[in-house]
N, C-alpha and C positions, 0 to 999 in steps of 0.2 A: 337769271332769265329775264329778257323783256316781256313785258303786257303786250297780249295781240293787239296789233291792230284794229281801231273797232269799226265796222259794218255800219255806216249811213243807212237810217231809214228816213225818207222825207215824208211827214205825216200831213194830209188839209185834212180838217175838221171844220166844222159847226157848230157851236156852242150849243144849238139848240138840240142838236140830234141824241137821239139816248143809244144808238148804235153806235157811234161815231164813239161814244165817250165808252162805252165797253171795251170799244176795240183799243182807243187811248190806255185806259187803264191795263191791256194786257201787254202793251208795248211797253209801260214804265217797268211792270216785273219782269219781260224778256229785258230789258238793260241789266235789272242784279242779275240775271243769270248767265248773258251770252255779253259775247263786247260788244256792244248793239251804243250807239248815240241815235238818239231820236230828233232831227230839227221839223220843227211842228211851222205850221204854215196857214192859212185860213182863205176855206172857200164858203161859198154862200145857197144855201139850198132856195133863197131869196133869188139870187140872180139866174142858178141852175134853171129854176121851173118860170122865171118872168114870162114864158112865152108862152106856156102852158097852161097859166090857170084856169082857164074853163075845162079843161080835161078832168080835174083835182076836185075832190069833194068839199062841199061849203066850208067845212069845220077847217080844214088844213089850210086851203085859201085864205082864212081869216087872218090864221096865224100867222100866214107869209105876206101879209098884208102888214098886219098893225106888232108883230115881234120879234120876224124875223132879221128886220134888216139892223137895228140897236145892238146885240152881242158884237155883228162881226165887224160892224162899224167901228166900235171901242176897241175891238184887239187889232185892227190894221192900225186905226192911232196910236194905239201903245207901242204897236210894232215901230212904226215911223218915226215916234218921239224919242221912246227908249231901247231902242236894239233887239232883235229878231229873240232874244235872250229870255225876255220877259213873257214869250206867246204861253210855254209850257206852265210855268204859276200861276198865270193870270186864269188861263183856261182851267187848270184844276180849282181854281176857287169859282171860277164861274158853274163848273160844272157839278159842285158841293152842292153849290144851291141852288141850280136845276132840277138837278138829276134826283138827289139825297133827298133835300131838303125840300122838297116842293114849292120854291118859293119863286114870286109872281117875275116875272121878266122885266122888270121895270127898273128906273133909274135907281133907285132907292138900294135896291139887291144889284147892280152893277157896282154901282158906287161901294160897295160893301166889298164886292167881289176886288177893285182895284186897290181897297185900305189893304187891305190881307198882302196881297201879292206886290205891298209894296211902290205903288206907284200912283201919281197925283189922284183924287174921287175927281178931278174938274175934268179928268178925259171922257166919263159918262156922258159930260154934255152932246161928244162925237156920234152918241146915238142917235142922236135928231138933227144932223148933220149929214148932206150930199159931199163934206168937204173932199172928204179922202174914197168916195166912192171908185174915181178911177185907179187906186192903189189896189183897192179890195178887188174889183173885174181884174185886174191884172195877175194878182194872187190867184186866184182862181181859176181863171185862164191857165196858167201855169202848170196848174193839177190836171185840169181837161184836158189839155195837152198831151199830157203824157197817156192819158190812161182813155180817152176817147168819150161819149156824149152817153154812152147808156150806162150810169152811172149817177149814185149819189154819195154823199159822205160816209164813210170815210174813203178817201184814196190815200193809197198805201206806195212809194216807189222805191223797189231795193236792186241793187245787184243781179243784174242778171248774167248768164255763161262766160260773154264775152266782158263784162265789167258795165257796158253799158246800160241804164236804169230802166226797169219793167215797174211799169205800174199797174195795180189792180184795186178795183172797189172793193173793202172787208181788208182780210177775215169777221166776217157778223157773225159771233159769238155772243153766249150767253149759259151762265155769268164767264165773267171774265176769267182765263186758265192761269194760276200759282204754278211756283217754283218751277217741276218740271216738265208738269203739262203745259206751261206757258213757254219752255223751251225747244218741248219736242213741237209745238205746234207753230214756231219760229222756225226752225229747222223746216219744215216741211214747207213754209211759204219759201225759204231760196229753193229750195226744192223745185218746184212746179217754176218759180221764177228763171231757173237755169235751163228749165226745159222748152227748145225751137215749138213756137207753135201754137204752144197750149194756153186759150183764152180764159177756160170757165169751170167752177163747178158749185152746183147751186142746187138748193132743195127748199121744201116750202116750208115758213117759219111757224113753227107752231107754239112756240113760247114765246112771252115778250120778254124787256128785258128783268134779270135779276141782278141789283145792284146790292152788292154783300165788300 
């Protein structure tokens, strides 16, 4: 018998985002469980809301001011330098020490983040660089595209009825679903994804995230 075929999900993330990385992490265990390949992509909650921030509370604005633009800066370079390949490592070691680890968003824990995953620490300097800014808008762009403006990280684009890709913001989950809760809750997005029509389903969070 041959191995099925496996199902493209094309993921944008955020490095910054702690949803965005839940939702990553439940797409790594839907690959051991379903023939799922994941190609991971990078959008910018920096670019998302540039037009926005006076709307945004102090605290968040800051962020997307002085941290958020360094992560995705760094992974569109790596992307660039070294093949769309490297997005999925680089972001789990970024996301260890975000997420996990609490540790500051600075050069220092980039550069950490790129020894790990294998790829030069001198691409950290791309955080304080506009170099590759129009790759990153493009990137992202990409994700917009598909899935429309009222939307934040994560966007998710899978197979929809006809073959052609349906994108949606989420699954926002928490924590992240194993074995085969992480299956049947895979299952259920081609689900709603194959169905004419159907935009949304959305309820208000009342947990943050749980990272285990």
């Amino acid at each position: 018998m041959t191995a099925p075929e496996k199902t493209v999900a094309d993921f944008w993330f955020d490095p910054l985002c702690p949803w965005a990385w839940m939702t990553s992490r439940w797409m790594l265990e839907v690959e051991k469980v379903r023939p799922v390949e994941v190609r991971w992509h990078v959008m910018s909650l920096a670019v998302l809301n540039e037009n926005k921030l006076d709307e945004l509370p102090e605290e968040i604005r800051e962020v997307l001011r002085t941290e958020a633009w360094g992560p995705v800066r760094v992974c569109i370079a790596a992307e660039l330098k070294h093949g769309s390949e490297v997005l999925g490592p680089l972001y789990t070691a970024l996301g260890n020490r975000f997420h996990l680890q609490g540790l500051p968003r600075d050069r220092a824990t980039i550069a950490a983040a790129l020894e790990e995953a294998g790829l030069p620490v001198e691409l950290a300097d791309a955080a304080f660089s506009d170099a590759f800014d129009a790759e990153l808008r493009a990137s992202h762009q990409e994700g917009i595209d598909k899935v429309g403006q009222d939307v934040g990280t994560p966007v998710i684009a899978v197979p929809g009825a006809d073959g052609e890709q349906i994108a949606f913001f989420g699954p926002v989950v928490t924590p992240a679903p194993k074995g085969e809760a992480a299956a049947r809750l895979w299952d259920g997005t081609l689900l709603v994804a194959s169905t004419p029509g159907f935009y949304e389903i959305k309820r208000t969070r009342t947990q943050g995230p749980v990272f285990d």
